[in-house]
N, C-alpha and C positions, 0 to 999 in steps of 0.2 A: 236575314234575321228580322227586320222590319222597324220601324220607327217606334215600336216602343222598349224595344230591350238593346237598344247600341250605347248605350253611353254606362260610365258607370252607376252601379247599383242595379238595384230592379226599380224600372220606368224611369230610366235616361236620369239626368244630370243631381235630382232630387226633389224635393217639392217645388220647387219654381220654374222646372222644365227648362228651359233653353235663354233664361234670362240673364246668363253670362254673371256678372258681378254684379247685380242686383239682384241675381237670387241666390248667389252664395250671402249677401249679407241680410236679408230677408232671414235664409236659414240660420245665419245667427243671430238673431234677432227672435228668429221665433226657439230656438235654442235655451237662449238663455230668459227667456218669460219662462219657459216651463222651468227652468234650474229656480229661478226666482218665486215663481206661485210654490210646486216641491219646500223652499226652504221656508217661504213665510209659511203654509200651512206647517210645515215642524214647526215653529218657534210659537203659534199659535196653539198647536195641539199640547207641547209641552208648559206652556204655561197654565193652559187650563187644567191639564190634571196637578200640577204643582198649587195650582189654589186650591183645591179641596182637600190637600192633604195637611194634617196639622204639622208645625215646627215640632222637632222634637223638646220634651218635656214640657210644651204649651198645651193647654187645658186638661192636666193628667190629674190636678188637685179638687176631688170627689167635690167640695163645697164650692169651689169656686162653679164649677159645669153646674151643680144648684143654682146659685146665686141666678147664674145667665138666662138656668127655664126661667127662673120665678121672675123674673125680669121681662122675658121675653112674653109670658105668661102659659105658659106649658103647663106648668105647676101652680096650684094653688098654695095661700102663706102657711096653710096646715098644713102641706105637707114637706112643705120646703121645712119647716119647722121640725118634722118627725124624721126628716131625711137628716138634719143637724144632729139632733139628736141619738140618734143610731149612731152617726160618723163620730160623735164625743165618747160614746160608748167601750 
């Protein structure tokens, strides 16, 4: 058969080849880094689409989402004013 396909798997014992019990724990070692990068990029991924998403019923009030351009200054006070005014309408 030849020295690289006698042991189990394909190419002998696994990624550490013939390292006995330092490369079974090697392999769990490099194991659980990939289970660990895998879960932090989830908990990362889902946090950041969870910040861009509004709470429900937060900023759904027409004058308040005003308020915040003409604050932020997106809007100018006329029209923040004529926006009001519609909204009282």
């Amino acid at each position: 058969m030849g020295w690289c396909c006698s042991g189990l798997g394909w190419g002998g014992w696994g990624a550490w080849g013939g390292l006995g019990l330092i490369g079974l724990i090697l392999n769990l070692v490099l194991f659980v880094g990939v289970l660990v990068v895998l879960g932090g990029g989830t908990v990362w991924l889902v946090r950041q689409l969870s910040r861009g998403a509004p709470a429900r019923g937060a900023g759904m009030d027409p004058l308040e989402v005003a308020r915040r351009r003409l604050a932020a200054g997106e809007i100018t006070l006329a029209e923040f004013e004529e926006i009001k005014d519609r909204l009282r309408s």
